[in-house]
MITORZA-5794 format. One record per residue: residue number from 1; x, y, z of N, C-alpha, C, O in turn. Coordinates in steps of 0.001 Angstrom, whole numbers. Layout:
<sites>
SITE  num     n.px     n.py     n.pz    ca.px    ca.py    ca.pz     c.px     c.py     c.pz     o.px     o.py     o.pz
SITE  NUM        X        Y        Z        X        Y        Z        X        Y        Z        X        Y        Z
...
</sites>
This chain:
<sites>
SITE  num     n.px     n.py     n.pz    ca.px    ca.py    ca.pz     c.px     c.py     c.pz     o.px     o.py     o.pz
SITE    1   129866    90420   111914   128641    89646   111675   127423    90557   111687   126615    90661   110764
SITE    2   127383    91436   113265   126582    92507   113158   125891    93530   111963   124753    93995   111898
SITE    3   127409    93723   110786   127492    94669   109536   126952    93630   108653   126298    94207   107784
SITE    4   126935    92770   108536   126575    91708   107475   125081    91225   107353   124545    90795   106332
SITE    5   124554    91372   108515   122962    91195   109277   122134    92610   108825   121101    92627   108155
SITE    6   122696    93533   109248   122262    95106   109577   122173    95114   107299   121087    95211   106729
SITE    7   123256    95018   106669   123192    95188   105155   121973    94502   104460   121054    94939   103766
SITE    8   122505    92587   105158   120958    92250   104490   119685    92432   104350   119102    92553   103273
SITE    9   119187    92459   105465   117926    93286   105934   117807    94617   105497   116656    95015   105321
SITE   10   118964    95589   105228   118502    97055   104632   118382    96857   103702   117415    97573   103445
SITE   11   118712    96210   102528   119221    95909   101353   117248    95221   101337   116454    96035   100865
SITE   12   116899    94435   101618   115807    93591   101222   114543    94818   101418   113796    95309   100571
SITE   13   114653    95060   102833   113606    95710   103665   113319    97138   103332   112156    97482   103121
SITE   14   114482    98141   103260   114881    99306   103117   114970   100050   101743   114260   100833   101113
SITE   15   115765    99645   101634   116615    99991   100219   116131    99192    99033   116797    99500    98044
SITE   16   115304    98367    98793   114309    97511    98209   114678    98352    96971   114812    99573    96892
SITE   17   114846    97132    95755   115332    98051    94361   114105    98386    93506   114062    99224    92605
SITE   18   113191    97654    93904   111853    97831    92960   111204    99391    94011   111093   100563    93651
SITE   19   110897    98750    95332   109883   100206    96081   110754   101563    96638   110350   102706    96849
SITE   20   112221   100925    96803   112946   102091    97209   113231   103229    96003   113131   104448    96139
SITE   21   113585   102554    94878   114419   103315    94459   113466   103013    92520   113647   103669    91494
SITE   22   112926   102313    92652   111967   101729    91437   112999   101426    90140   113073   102217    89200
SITE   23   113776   100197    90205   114549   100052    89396   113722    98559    88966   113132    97778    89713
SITE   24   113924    98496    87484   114094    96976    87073   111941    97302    87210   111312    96571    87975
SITE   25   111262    98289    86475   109737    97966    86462   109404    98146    85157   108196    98255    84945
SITE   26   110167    98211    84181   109846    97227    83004   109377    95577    83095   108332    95059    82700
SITE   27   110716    94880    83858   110751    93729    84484   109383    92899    84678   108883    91911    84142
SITE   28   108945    93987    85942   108702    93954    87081   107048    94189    86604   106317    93451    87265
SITE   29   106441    94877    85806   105752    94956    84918   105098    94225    84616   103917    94062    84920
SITE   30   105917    93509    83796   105890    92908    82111   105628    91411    82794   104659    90756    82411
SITE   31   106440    90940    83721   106496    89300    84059   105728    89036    85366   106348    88105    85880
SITE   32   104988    89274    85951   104447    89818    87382   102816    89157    86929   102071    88974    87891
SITE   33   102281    88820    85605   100890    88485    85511   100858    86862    85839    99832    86204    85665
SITE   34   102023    86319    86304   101844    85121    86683   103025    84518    87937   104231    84745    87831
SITE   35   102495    83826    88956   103577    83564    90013   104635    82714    89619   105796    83058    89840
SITE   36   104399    81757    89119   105202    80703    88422   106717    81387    87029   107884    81145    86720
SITE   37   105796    82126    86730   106748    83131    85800   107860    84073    86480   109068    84123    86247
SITE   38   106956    84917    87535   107687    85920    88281   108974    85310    89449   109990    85823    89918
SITE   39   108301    83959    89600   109475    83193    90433   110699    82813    89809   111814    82911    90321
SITE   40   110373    82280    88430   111628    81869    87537   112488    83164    87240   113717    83145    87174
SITE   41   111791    84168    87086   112531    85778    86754   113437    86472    87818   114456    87132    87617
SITE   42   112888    86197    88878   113178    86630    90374   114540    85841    90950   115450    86338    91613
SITE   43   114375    84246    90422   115760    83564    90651   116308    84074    89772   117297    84533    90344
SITE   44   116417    84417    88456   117116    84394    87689   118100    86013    88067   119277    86170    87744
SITE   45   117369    86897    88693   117613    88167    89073   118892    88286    90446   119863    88996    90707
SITE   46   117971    86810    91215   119110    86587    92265   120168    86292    92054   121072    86946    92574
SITE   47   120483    85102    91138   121630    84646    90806   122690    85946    89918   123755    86366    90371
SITE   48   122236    86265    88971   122780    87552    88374   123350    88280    89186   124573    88407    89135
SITE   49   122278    89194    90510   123206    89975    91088   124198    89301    92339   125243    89710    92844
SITE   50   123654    88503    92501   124765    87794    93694   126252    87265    93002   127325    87056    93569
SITE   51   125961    87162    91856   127609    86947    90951   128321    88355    90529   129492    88670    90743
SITE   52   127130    89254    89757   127644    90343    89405   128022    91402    90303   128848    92248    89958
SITE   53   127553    91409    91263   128107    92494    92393   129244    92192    93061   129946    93105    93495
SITE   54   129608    90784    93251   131204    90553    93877   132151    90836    92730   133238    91344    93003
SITE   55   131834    90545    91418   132927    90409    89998   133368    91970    89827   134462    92446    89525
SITE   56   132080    92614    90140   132181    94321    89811   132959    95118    91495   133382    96249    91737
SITE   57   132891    94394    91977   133411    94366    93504   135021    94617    93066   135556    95698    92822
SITE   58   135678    93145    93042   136766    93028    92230   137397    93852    91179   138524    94316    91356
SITE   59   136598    94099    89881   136806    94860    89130   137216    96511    89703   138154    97122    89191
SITE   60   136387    97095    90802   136381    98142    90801   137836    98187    91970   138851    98505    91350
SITE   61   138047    97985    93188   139104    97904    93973   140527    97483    92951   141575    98075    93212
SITE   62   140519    96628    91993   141642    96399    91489   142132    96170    90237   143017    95493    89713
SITE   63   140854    97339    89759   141250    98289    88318   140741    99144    88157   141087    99695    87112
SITE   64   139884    99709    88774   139030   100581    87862   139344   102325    88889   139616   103412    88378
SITE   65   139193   102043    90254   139382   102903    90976   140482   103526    90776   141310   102845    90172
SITE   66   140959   105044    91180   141777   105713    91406   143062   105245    92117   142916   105138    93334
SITE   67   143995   105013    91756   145198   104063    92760   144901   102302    92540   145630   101387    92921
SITE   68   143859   102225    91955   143811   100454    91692   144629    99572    91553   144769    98449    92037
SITE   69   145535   100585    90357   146649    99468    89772   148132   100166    90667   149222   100452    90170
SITE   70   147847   100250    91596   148979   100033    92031   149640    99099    93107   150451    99266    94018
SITE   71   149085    98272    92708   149695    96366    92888   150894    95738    91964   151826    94944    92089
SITE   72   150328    96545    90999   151570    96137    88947   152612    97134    90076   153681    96594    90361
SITE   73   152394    98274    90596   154054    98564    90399   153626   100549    90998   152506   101027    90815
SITE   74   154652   101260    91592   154486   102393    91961   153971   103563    90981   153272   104535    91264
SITE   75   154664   103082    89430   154442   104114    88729   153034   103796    87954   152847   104398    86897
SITE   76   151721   102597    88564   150667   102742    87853   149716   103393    88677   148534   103315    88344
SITE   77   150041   104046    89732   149497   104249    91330   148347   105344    90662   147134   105364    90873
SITE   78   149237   106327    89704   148383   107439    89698   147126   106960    88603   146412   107939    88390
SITE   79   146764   106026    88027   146088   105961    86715   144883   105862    87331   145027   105469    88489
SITE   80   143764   106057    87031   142364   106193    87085   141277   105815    86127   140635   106756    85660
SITE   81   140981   104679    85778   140137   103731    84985   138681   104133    85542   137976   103368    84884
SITE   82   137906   104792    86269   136691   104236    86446   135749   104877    85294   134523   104776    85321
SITE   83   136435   105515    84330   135709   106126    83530   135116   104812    82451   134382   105082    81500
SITE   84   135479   103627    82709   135206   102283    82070   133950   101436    83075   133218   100580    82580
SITE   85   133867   101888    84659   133367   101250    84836   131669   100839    84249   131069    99806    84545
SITE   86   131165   101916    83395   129935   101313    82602   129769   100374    81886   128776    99656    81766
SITE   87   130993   100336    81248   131677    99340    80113   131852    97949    80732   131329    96945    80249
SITE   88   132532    97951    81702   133188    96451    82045   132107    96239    83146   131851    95037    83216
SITE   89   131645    96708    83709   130405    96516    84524   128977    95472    83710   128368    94532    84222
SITE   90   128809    96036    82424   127278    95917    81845   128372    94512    80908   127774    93528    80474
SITE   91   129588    94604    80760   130116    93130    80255   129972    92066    81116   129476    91020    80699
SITE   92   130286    92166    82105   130410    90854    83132   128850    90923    83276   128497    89812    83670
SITE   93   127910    91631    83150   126635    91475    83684   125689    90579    82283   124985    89576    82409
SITE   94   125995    91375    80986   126145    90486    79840   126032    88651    79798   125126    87829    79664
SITE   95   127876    88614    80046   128054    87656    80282   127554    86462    81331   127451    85312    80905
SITE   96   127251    86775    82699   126300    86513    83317   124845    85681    83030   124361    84565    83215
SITE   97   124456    87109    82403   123155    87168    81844   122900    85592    80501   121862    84937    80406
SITE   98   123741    85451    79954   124203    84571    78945   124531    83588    79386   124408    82500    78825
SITE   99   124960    83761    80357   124804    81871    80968   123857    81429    81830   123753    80239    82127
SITE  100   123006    82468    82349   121866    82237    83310   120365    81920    82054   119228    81562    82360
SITE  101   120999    82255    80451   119849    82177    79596   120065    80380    78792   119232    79564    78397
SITE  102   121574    80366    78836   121749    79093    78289   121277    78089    79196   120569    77236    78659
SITE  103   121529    77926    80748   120828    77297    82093   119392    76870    81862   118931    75737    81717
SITE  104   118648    78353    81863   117630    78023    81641   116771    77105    80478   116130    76058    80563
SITE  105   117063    77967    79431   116679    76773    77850   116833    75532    77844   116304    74693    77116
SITE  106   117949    75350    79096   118615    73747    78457   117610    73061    79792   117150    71925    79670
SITE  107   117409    73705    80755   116852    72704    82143   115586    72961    81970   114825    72036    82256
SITE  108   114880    74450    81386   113397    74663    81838   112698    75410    80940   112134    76477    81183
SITE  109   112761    74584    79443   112269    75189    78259   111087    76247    78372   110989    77402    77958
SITE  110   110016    75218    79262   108786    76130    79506   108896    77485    79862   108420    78512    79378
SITE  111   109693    77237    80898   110148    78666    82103   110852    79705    80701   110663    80922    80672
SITE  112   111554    79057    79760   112134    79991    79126   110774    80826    77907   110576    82041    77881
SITE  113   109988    79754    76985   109606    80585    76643   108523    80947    77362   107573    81046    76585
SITE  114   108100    81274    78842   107308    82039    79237   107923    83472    79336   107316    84481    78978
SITE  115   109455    83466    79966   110021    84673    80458   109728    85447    78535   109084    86388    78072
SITE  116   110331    84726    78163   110344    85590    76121   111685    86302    76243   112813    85926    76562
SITE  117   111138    87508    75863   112352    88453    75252   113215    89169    76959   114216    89865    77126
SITE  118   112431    88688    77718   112411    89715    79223   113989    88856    80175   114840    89309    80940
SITE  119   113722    87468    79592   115194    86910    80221   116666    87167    79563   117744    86911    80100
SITE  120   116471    87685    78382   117909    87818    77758   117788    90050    77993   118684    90830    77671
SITE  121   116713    90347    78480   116761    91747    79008   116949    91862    80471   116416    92740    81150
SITE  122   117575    91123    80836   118246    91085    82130   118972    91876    82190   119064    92772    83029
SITE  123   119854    91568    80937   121695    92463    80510   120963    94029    80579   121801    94787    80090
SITE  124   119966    94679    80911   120470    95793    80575   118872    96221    81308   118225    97245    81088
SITE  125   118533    95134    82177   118039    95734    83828   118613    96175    84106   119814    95923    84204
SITE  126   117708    97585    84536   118496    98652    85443   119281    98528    86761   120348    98933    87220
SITE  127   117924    97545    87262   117874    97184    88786   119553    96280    89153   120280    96327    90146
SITE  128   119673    95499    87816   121098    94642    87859   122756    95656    88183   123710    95671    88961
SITE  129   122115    96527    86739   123313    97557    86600   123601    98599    88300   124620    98990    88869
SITE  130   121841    98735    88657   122249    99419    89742   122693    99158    90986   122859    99959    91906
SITE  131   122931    97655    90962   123342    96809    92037   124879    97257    92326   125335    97654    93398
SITE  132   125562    97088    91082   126389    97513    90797   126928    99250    91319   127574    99650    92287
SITE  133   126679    99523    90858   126372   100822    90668   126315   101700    92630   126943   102442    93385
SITE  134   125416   101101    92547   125034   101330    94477   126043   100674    95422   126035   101049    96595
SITE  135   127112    99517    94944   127676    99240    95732   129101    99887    95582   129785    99649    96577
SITE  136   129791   100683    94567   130539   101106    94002   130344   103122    94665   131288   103912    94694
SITE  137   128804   103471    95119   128707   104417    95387   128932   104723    96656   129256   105762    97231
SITE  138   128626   103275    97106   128314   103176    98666   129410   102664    99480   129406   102697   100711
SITE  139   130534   102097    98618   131991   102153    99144   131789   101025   100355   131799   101299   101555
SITE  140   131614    99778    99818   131457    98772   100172   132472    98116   100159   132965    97728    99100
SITE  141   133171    97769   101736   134818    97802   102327   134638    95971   101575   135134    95791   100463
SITE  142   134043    94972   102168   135146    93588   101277   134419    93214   100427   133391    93876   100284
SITE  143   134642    91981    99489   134032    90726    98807   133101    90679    99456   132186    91476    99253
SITE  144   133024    89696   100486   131833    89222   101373   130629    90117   101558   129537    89756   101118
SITE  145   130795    91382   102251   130057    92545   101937   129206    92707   100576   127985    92561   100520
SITE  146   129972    93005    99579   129935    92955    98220   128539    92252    97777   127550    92775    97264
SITE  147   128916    90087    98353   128160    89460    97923   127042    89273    98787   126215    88444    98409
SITE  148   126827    89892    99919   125798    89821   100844   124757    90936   100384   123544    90778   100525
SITE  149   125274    91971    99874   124381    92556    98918   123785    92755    98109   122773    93456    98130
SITE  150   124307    92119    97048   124410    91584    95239   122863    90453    95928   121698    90551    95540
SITE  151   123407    89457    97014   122361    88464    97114   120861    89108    98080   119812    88469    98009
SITE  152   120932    90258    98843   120047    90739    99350   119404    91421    98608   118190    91274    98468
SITE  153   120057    92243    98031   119100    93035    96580   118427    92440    95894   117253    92809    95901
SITE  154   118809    91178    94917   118008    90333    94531   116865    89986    95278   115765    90254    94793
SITE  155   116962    89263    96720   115781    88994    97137   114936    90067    97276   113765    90115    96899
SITE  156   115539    90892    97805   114856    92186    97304   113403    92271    96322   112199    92466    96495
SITE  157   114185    92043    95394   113471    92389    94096   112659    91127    93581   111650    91240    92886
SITE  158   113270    89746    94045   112076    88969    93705   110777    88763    95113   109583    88464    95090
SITE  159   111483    89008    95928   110323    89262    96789   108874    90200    96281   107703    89870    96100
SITE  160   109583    91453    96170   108627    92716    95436   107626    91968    93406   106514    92148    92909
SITE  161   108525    91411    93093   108113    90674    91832   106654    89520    91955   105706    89220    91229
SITE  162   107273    89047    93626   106217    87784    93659   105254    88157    93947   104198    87924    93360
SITE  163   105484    89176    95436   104275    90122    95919   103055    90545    94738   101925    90143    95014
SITE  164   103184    91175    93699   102606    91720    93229   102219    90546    92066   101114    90685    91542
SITE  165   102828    89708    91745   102565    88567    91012   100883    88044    91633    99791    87900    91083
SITE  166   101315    87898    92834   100231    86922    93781    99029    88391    93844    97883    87961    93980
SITE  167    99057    89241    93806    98378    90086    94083    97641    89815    92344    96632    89121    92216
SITE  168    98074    90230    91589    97773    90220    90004    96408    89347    90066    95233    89711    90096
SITE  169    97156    87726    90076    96323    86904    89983    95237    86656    90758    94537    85665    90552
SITE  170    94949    87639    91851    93909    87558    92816    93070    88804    92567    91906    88911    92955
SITE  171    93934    90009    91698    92417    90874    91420    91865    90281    90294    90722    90708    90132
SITE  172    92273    89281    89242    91205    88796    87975    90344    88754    88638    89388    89346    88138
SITE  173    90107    88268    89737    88408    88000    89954    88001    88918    90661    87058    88537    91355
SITE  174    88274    89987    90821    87857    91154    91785    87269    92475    90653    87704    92716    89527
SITE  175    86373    93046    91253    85409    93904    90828    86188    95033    90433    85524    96060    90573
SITE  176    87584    95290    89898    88093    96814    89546    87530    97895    88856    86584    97527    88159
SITE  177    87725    98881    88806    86753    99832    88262    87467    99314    86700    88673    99104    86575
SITE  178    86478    99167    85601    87048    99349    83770    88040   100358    83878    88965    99559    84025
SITE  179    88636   101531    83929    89165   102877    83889    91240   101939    84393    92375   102107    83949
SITE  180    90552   100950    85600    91997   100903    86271    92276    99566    86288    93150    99228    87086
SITE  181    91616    98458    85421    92333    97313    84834    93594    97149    84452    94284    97955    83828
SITE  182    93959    95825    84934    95833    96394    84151    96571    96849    84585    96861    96394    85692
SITE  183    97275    97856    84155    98369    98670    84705    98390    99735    85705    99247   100138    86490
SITE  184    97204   100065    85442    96573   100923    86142    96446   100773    87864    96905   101605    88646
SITE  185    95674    99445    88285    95295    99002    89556    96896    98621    90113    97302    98919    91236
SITE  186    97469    98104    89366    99102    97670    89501   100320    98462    89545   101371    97932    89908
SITE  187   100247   100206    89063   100386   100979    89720    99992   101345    90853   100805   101776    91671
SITE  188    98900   101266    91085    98222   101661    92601    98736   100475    93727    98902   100748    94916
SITE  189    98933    99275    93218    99262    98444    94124   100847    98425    94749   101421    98270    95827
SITE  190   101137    98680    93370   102736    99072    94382   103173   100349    95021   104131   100526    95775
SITE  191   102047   101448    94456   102354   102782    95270   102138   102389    96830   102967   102643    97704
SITE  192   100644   101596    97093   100793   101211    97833   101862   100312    99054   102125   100588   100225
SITE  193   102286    99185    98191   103010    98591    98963   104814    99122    99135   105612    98623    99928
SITE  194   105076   100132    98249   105869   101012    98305   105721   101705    99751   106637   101375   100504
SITE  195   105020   102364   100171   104775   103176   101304   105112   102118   102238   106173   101964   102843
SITE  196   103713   101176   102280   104312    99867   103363   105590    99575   103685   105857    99368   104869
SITE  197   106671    99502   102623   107704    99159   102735   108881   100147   103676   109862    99748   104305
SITE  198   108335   101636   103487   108747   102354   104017   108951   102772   105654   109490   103744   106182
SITE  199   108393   101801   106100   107699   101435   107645   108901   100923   108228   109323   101232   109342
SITE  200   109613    99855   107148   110548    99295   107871   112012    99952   108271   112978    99690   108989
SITE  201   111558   100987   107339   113310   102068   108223   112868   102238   109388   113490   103271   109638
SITE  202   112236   102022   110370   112550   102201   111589   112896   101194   112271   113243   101450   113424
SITE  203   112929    99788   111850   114070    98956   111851   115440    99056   112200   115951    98216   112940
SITE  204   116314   100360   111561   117388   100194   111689   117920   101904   112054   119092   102256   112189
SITE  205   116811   102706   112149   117173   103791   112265   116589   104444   113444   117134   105193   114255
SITE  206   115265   103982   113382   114402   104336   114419   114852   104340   116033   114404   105126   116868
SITE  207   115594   103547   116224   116046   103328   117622   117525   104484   117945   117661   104980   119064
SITE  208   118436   104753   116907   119653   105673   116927   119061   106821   116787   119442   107825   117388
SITE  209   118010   106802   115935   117463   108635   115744   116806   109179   117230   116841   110327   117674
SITE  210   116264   108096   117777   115497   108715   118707   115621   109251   119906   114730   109904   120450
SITE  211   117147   108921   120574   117916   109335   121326   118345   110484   121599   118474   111063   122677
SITE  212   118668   110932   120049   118917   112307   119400   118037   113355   119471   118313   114539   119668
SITE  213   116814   112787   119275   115808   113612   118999   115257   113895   120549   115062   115069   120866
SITE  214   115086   113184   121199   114941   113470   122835   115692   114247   123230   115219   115331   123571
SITE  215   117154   114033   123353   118657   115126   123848   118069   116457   122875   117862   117469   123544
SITE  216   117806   116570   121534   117732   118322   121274   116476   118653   121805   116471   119804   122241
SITE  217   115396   118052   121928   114311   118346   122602   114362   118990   124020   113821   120016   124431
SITE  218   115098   118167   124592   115548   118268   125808   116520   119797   126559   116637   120390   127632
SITE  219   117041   119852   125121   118160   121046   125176   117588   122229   124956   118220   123208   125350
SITE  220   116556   122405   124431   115556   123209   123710   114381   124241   125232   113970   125333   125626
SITE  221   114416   122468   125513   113592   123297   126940   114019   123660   127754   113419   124474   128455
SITE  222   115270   123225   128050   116386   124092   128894   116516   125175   128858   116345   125922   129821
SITE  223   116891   125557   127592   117265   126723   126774   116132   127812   127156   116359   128827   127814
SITE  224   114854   127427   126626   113656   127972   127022   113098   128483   128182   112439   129513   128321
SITE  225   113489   127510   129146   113204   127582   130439   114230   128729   131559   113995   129462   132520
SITE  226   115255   128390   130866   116706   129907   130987   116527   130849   130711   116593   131695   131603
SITE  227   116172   131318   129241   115269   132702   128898   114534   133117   129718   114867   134126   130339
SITE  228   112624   132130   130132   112168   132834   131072   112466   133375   132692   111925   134330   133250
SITE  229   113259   132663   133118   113806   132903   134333   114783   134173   134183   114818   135146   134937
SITE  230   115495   133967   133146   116326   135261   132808   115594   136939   133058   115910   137957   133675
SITE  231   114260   136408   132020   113090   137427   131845   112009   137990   133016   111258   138963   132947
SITE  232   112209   137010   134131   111305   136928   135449   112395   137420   136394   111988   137847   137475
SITE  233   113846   137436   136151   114536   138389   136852   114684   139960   136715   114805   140898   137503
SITE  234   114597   139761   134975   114851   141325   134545   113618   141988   135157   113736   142967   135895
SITE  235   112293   141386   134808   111334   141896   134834   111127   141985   137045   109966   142251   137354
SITE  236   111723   141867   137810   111621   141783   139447   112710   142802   139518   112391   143800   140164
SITE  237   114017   142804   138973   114835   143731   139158   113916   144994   138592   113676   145911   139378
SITE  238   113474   145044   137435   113156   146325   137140   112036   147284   138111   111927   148490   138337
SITE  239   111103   145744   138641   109915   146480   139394   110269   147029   140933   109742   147931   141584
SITE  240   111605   145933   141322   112247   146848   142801   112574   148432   142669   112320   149301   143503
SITE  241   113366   148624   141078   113899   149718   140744   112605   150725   140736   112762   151903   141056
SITE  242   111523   150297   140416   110615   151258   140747   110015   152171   141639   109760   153373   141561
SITE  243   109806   151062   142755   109524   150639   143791   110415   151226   144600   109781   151731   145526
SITE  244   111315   151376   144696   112621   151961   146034   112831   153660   145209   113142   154587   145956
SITE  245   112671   153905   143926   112461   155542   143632   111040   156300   143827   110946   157506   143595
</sites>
């Protein structure tokens, strides 16, 4: 339960796909000048990776990996497929993508043509593929795992989407310099809140590192403190030796 708690939270807080690692800011960009917009994009992002990261989960343990197929039988043990996983990865994400576009049109016309061309460019978000991608690197032991990530990443990323959504619509009325209208101030805003975000690794690291860092500290002055005593002997032995010739 502990591993499942500790993922979500790194995954949202940490590892954030938009400020950690800046995936999916075409996206992120492009649909972000309105909250109502960036929310429909942001579910649509959740649902995607919370399906596509368990399917690619699956896919990779029991075909694609090194020894995969050897469930069919001893002599498929040695075969090694992952040279496909780009292929069958960006298909199921495709496919996905294609039913999260038919959903939409049919329940929330508006929502659809606000997103435009940016909801059927889901299939080939980075941030989607790298969901994938990161959990396949990161050797992510079950399913469950799998989908606790697929669904934390997403929030992830619509969190970071809305953030800056709500931010958007609150500098129109603010005094920006002409020079940094636009894209400009909105770079600066997420460099900013990028850093912010960075605060929260000590969340999960801060407390194990610091233990560490006390004990070599600690060992250091020991060490230090041995030398001079070492040096306050040599240096008393040498001055007796003087002293008695």
């Amino acid at each position: 339960m502990l591993e499942h708690v500790e993922l979500f939270f790194k995954s949202i807080f940490i590892d954030n796909m938009v400020f950690a690692t800046f995936l999916g800011m075409c996206s992120y960009l492009a649909v972000s000048k309105k909250v109502t917009t960036a929310v429909g994009l942001g579910a649509a992002v959740i649902f995607v990776l919370a399906v596509t990261v368990p399917l690619n989960w699956l896919l990779d343990q029991y075909l694609l990996r090194s020894g995969a197929l050897a469930w069919l039988g001893p002599e498929y043990a040695d075969y090694d497929l992952s040279f496909l996983s780009f292929i069958l990865f960006i298909a199921t994400i495709a496919t996905m993508v294609q039913l999260v576009e038919i959903v939409v049109e049919k329940f929330s016309p508006a929502l659809y043509n606000s997103l435009g061309i940016f909801l059927p460019l889901i299939a080939v978000n980075c941030a989607i593929l790298g969901g994938s991608l990161f959990m396949q690197s990161r050797d992510i032991q079950s399913l469950g795992l799998a989908f606790n990530y697929g669904l934390s990443s997403g929030i992830g990323w619509f969190l970071a989407i809305l953030a800056i959504a709500a931010i958007r619509e609150k500098i129109r009325y603010s005094n920006v310099p002409a020079p940094l209208r636009g894209l400009g101030i909105t770079f600066i805003i997420t460099g900013l809140m990028a850093i912010g975000f960075m605060s929260f690794g000590g969340m999960l690291t801060g407390g194990d590192e610091a233990p560490a860092e006390v004990e070599k500290n600690t060992a250091q002055k020991t060490e230090e403190v041995k030398t001079i005593k070492e040096a306050d002997e040599n240096s008393v032995s040498y001055n007796n030796a003087i002293i008695n010739e």
